[in-house]
N, C-alpha and C positions, 0 to 999 in steps of 0.2 A: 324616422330615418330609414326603416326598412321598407318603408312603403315608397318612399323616394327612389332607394335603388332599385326595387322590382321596378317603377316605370322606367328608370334608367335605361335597366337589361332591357324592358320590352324597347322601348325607341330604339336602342341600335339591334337588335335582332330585323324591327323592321326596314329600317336605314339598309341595314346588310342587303336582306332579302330584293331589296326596291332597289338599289344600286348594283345589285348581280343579274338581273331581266332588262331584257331590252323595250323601249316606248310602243312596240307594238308586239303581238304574238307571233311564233312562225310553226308552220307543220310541216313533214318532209318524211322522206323514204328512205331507208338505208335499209342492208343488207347486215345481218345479225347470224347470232346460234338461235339453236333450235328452242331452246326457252329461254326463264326468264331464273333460271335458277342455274350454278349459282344466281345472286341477284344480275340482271343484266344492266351494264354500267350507261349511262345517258353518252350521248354523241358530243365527242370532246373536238374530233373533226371530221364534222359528217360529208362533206365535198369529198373526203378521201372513201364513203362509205357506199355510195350510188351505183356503181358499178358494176357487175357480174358478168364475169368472161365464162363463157360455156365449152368447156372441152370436149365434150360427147352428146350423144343423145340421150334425153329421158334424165338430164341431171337435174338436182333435187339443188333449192337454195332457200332463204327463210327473209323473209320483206316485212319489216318492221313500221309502224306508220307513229312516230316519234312528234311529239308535240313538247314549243316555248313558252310557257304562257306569258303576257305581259307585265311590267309590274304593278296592274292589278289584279294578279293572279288569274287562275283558270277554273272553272266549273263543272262546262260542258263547250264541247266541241259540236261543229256541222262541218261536215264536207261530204265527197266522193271519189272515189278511186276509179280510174277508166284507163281497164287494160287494152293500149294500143291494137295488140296480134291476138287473139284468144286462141288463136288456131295455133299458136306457135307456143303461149304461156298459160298456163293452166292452174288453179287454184286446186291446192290437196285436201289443205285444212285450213282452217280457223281458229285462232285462240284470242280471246280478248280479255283485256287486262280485267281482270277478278274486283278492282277499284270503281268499276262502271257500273253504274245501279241502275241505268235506263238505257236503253238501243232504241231505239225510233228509227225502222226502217234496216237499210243492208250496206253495206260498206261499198258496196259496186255499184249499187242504183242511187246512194243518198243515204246520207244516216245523221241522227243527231245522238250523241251521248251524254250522259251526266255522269261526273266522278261524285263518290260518295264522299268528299273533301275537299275542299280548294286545293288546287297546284298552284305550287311554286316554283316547280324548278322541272327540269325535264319530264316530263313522263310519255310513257306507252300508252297507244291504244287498241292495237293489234298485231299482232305474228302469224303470219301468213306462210305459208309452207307454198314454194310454188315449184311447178316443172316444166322445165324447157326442153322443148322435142327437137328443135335441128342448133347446131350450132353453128350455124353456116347466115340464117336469119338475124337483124338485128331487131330489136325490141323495145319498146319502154311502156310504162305505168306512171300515170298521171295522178296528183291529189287535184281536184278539180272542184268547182264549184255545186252545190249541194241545187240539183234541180228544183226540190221546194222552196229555196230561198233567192237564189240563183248566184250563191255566198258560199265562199267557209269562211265562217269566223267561230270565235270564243265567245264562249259567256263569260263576262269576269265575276271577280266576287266581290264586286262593292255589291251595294245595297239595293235590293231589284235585279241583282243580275243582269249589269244590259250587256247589248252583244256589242263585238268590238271585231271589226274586220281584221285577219293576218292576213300573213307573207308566205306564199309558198316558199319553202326551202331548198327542195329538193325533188325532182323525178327519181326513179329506179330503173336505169338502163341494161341489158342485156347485148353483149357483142357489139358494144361501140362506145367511142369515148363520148363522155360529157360534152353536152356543148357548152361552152363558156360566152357569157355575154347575152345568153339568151334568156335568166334568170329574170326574178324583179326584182330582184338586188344584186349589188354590184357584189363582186368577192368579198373586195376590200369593207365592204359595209357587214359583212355575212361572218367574217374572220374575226373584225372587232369586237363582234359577239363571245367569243372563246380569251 
């Protein structure tokens, strides 16, 4: 009997988990604090999170690079980030999640990562400390396709690891609103997510 309800528990743990992810993975940019401590909470509406209005020169902001994995979970990641203005936005630091056991490569030219776990549910893969020198310029930062693959997708954690193409979510814009519509999801597809 007890062994009946242990599979019990485990099938709806899985059920939960697999009916809270969406059929494919998504990764995206949002603007965050400076760490991850307290714990930093996952993106509950990241569309409201894109954006950083610049009041001065030389202000300081923190670019988070936020991953969904599918519900067959997450492994390791491939993408790249491609800052539009380099001359206007500027990388200070670097922090990557302590959960990554492999980097292959740099987050700007192409990287692949491996977490020391499967995900399941939100996680980080980098905090980025960035500085914007005129506020007068608009700007954005792109998660883009990883040059060696010429993909970002996930490794899931079925059996083999295979890779599974995602969804950009989101850019990180500087002194200008969102464009809407110009996604590869619709909102309303991006929303039902939450």
């Amino acid at each position: 009997m007890k062994k009946v309800l242990l599979v019990a528990v485990a099938m709806l743990f899985v059920a939960t988990v697999a009916n809270a992810l969406p059929a494919q993975g998504y990764i995206g940019l949002f603007v965050g604090p400076a760490t991850n401590s307290p714990v930093q909470t996952a993106p509950q509406e990241p569309w409201d999170w894109t954006v950083f209005y610049v009041s001065g020169s030389y202000v300081q902001t923190y670019m988070w690079v936020w991953c969904l994995p599918s519900v067959n979970g997450m492994k390791a990641a491939e993408f790249m980030l491609q800052n539009g203005d380099p001359e206007n936005i500027s990388v200070m630091t670097t922090t990557q999640n302590p959960a990554i056991t492999v980097a292959l490569g740099d987050p700007w030219t192409g990287i692949a990562v491996t977490y020391s776990t499967c995900q399941t549910a939100w996680c980080w893969a980098y905090i980025f400390r960035l500085r914007n020198y005129s506020p007068d310029l608009p700007s954005e930062i792109d998660v883009v396709a990883n040059p060696s693959s010429n993909k970002f997708q996930f490794a899931s954690c079925a059996t083999g690891y295979p890779k599974e193409e995602i969804k950009r979510l989101t850019y990180f814009y500087f002194n200008q609103e969102m464009p809407i519509g110009t996604q590869e999801s619709s909102w309303g597809a991006i929303k039902s997510l939450f």
